[in-house]
C-alpha positions as CSV (number, residue, x, y, z in Angstrom):
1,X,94.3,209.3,129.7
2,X,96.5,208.2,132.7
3,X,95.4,204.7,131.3
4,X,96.6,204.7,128.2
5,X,100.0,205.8,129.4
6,X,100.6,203.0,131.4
7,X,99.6,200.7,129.2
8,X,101.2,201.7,126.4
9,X,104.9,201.5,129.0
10,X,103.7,198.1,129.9
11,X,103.5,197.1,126.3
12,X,107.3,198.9,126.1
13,X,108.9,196.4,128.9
14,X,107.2,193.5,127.9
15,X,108.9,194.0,124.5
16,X,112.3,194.5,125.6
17,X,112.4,191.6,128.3
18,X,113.3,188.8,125.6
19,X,116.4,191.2,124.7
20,X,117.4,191.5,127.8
21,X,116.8,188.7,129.4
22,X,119.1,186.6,126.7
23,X,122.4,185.5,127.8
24,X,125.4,188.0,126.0
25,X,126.5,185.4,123.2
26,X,130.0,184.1,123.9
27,X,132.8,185.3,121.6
28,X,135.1,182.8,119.8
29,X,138.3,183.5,120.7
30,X,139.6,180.6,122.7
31,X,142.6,178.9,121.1
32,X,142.3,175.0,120.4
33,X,143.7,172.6,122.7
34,X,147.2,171.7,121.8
35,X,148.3,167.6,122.4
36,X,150.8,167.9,124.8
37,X,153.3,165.2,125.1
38,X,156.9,164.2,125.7
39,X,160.2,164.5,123.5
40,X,163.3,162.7,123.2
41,X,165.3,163.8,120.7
42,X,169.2,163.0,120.0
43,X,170.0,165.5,117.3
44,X,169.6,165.6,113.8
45,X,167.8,167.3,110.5
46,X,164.7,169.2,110.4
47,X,163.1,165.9,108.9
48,X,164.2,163.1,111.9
49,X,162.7,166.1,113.7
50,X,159.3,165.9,112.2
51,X,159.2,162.3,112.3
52,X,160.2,161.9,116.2
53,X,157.4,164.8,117.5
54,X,155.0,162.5,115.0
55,X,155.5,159.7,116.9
56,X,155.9,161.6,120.4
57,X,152.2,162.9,119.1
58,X,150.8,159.9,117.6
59,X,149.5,162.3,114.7
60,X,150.9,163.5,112.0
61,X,152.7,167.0,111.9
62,X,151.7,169.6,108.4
63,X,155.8,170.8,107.9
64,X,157.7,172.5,104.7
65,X,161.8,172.2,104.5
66,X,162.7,173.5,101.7
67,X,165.9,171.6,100.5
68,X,168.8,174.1,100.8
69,X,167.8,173.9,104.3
70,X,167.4,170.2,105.0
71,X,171.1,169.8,105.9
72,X,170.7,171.9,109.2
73,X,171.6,170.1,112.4
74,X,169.8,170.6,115.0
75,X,170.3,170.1,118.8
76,X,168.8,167.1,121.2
77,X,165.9,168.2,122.5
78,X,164.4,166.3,125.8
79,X,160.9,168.2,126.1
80,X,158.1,166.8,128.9
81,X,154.4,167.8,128.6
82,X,155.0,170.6,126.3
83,X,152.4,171.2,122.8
84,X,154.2,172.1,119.5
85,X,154.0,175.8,119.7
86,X,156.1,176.0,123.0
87,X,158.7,173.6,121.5
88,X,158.9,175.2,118.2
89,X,159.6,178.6,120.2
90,X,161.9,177.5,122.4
91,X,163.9,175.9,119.3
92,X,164.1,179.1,117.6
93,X,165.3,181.1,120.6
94,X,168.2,178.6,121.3
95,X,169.5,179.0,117.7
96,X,169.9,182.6,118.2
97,X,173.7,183.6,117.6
98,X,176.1,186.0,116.1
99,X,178.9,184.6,114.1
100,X,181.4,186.4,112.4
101,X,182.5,186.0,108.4
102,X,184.7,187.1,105.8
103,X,183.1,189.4,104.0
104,X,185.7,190.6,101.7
105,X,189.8,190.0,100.7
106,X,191.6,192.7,99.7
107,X,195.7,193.3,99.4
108,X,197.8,195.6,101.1
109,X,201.3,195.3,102.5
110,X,202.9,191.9,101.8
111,X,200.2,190.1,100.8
112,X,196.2,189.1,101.3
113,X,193.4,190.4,104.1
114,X,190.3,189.6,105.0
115,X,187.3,192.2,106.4
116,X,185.1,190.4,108.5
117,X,181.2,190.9,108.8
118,X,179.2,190.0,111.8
119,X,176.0,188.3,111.4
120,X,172.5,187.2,113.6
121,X,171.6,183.6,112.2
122,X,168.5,181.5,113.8
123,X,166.2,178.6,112.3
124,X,163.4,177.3,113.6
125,X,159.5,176.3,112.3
126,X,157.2,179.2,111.9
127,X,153.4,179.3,111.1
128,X,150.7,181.6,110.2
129,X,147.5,182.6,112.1
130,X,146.2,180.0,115.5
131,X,147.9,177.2,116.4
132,X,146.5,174.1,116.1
133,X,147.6,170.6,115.9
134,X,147.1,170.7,111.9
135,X,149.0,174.3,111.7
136,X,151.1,174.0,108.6
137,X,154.4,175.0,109.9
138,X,157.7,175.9,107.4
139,X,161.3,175.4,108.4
140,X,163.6,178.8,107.8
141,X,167.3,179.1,108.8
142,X,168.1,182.7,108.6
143,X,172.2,182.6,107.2
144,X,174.0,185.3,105.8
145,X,175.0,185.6,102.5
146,X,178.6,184.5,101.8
147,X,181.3,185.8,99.2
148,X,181.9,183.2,96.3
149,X,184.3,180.3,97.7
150,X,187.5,180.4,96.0
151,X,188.4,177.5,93.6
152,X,190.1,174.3,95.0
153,X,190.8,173.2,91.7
154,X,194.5,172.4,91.2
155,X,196.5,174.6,88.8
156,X,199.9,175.0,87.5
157,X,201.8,178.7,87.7
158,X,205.6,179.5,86.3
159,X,207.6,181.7,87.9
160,X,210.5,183.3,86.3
161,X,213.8,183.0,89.2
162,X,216.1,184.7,87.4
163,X,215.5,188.7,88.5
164,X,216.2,187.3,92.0
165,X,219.1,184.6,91.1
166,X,221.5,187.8,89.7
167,X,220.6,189.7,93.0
168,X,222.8,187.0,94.6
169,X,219.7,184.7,95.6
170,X,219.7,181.1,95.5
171,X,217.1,178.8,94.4
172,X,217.1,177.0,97.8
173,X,216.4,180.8,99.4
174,X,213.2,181.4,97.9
175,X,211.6,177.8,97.9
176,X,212.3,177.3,101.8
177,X,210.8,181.0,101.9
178,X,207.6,179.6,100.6
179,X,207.1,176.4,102.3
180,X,208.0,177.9,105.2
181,X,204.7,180.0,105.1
182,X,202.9,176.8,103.9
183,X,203.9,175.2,106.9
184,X,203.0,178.3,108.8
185,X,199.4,177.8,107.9
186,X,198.9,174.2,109.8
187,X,197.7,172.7,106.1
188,X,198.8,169.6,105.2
189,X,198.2,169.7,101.6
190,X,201.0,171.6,100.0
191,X,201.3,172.3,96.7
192,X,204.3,170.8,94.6
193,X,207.6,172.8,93.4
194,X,210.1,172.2,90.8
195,X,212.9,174.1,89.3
196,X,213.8,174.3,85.6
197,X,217.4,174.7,85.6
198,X,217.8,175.5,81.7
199,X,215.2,178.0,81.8
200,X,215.5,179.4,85.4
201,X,211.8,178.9,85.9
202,X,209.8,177.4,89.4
203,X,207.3,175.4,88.3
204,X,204.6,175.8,90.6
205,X,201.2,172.8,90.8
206,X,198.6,173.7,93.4
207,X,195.4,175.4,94.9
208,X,195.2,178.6,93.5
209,X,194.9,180.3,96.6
210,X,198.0,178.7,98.3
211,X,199.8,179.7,95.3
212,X,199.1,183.4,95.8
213,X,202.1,182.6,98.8
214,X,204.5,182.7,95.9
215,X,203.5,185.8,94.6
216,X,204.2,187.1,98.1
217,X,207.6,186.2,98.7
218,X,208.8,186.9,95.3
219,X,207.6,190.5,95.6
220,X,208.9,191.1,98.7
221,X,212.1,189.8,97.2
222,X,212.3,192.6,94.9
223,X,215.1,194.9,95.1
224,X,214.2,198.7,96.2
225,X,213.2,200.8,93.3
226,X,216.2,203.0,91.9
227,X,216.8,206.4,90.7
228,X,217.2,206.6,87.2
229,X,218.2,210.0,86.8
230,X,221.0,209.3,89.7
231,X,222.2,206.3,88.2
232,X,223.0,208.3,84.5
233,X,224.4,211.0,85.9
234,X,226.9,208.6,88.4
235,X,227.6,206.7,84.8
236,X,228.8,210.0,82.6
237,X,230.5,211.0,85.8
238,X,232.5,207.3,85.8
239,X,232.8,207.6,81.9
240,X,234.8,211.0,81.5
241,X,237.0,209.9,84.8
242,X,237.3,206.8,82.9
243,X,238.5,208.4,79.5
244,X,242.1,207.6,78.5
245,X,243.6,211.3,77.4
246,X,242.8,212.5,73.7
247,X,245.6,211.3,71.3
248,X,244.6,214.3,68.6
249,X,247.4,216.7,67.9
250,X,247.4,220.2,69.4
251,X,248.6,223.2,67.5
252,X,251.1,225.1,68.5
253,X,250.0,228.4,70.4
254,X,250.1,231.4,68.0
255,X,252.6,234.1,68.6
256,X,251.6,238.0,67.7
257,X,254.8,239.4,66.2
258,X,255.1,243.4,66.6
259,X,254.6,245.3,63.4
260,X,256.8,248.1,62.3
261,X,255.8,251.4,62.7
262,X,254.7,252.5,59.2
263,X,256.7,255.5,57.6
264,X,254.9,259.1,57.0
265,X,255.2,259.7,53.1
266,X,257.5,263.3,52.6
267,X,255.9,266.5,52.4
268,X,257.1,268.2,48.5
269,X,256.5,271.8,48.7
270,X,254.4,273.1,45.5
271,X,255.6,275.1,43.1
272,X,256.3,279.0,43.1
273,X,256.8,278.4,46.5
């Protein structure tokens, strides 16, 4: 009996050594070897970028730039023993930034203002999944999204002078007004002026937007608003003063004349009396 035991454990371990006597397999998680090598780079586009770490390399390099961003310039770049993923890292944390934009125009007061927006831009090359040295990497420049650009075409505006010219303005007052805040703006492109004597109209050609200075001075021109209930009453008041006296004959004033007492009739005594 005590045989059988021990050689039916015997049996057990000589069945199990194999498993445990294998070496624990190996797991495959080691990253591929990057090329290193050495970068100098004077500044440029995403492309020239691509083609210098090609040649720095001596391989070629799986990249996407999509073409609204192909104009971005980058920075030089002077990297030594460094692989793709440490450059490519190191890119996009240097492009890091806030800026600030216009977000909006709107008007109060005298004339236009601006809101302003402040935005985080960066660019760099990304990739999916393990770096390797055939990684398909895609160029991204994070930007933020900007209000329609006002047209530069050139227009031509009239502007009637003569509200201002009767409240004792001259022509030569309101166009030094406005080139005076042209000039204030540093622009050297002004837009043109002329004045139309016959019709009393400024005859404005320019930008639309430096244009809109016009429309600023001539409304802060504007007289005050006035009361029209005041001013009628201060006219009736100036009419009747005004009034030459009333050439319509008066009648004579009427004179009560005392009436005399009327008589009692006499008293005839009746008959048989």
């Amino acid at each position: 009996m005590k045989i059988s035991k021990y050689l039916a454990l015997g049996l057990l371990v000589i069945s199990l050594t194999p498993v445990w006597g294998q070496p624990s397999p190996k797991p495959a998680t080691d990253a591929p070897a990057l090329t290193k090598f050495n970068l100098d780079f004077s500044g440029g586009t995403p492309a020239q970028l691509v083609k210098a770490i090609e040649k720095a390399m001596g391989k070629p390099l799986n990249a996407i730039i999509p073409t609204e961003d192909a104009d971005v310039q980058l920075p030089p770049l002077k990297m030594n023993d460094v692989d793709i993923a440490q450059l490519f890292k190191a890119l996009e944390a240097a492009s890091i930034k806030q800026v600030a934009v216009v977000s909006g125009t709107y008007y109060f007061g005298n004339g236009p203002n601006s809101s302003y927006s402040t935005f985080v831009t960066s660019y760099g090359f990304k990739t999916e999944g393990t770096v390797s040295d055939n990684s398909v990497w895609y160029f991204h420049a994070d930007k933020p999204s900007l209000p329609p650009m006002v047209s530069t075409q050139k227009i031509c505006r009239f502007y009637s002078l003569a509200p201002y010219l009767s409240c004792g303005f001259t022509v030569d007052d309101i166009t030094t007004a406005i080139q005076t805040g042209w000039k204030m703006s540093g622009d050297a492109s002004l837009p043109q002026l002329n004045y139309h004597k016959e019709t009393k109209l400024l005859i404005a050609f320019g930008e639309p937007g430096k244009l809109d200075v016009i429309d600023t001075v001539l409304k802060a021109l504007q007289p005050p608003p006035t009361n029209p209930t005041g001013d009628f009453q201060e006219r009736l008041r100036q009419t009747i003063k005004n009034q030459p006296p009333s050439s319509v004959p008066v009648a004579p004033p009427t004179i009560l004349q005392r009436m005399p007492p009327i008589a009692k009739p006499t008293e005839v005594p009746a008959a048989g009396q």
